[in-house]
C-alpha positions in Angstrom: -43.1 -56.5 91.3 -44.5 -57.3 94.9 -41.6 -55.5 96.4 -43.2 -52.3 94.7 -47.0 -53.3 95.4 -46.0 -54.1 98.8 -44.8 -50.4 99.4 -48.1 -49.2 98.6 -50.7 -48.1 101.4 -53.9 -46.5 102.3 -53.1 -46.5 105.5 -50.2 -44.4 106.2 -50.2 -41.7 109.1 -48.4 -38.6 107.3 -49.1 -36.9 111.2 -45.6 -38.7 112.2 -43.5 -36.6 109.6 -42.7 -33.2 109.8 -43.6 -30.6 107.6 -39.6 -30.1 106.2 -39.9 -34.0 105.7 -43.3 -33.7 103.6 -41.8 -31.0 101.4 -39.0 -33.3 101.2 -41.1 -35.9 100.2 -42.9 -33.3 97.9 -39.4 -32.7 95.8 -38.8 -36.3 95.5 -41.7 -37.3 94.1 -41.2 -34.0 91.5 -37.6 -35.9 91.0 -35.5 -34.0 92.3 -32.3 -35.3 93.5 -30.4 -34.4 97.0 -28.4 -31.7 96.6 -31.1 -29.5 94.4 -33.7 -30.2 97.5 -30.3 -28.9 99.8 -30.5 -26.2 96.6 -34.0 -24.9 97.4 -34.1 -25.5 101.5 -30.7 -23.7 101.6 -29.1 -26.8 103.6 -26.7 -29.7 102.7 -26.7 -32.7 100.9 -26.0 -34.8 104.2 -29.3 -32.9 106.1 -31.7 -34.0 103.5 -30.5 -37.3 103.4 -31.0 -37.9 106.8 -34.6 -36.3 106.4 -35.0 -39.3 103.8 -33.5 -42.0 106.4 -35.9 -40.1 109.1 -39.0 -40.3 106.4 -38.5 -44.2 105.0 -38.1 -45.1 108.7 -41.3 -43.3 109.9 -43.4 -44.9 106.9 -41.5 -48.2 107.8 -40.3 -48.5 104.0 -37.6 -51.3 103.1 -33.7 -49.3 103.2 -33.8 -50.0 99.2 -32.5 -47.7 96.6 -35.2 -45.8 95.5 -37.8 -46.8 97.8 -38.7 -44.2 98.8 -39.0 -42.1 95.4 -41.2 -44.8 94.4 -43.8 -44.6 97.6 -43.9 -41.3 96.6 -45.0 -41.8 93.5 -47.6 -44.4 93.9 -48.7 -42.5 97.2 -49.0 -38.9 95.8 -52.3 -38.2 96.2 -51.8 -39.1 99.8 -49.3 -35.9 100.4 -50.1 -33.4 98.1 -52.2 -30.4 98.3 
């Protein structure tokens, strides 16, 4: 469980990600998996999950499965509007 709480932060600077990567992070925190965000962006597979890599590395989240999908659930107040 400290894995997860560690992943939690008030202070996270959204102003380092893009706005593609913060409706990224807006479909995965809906659940939505790779290839239906490639769906709605009308890209690939591959260019949204290098949008992840770009987004877990600019919140300097651990490389974990699903680390990301769970900051963005315990941080969605931080990014949505």
């Amino acid at each position: 469980m400290a894995y997860f709480q560690s992943q939690i932060t008030e202070d996270v600077d959204l102003s380092r990600l893009t706005a593609i990567e913060l409706q990224i992070l807006k479909f995965i925190k809906e659940g939505y998996s790779s290839p239906q965000i490639a769906g709605f962006r009308n890209c690939s597979s591959r260019t949204v999950e290098k949008h992840r890599s770009n987004i877990i590395q600019k919140l300097q989240l651990k490389p974990k499965p699903n680390s990301l999908l769970i900051w963005a659930y315990k941080n969605a107040k931080l990014f949505t509007t």
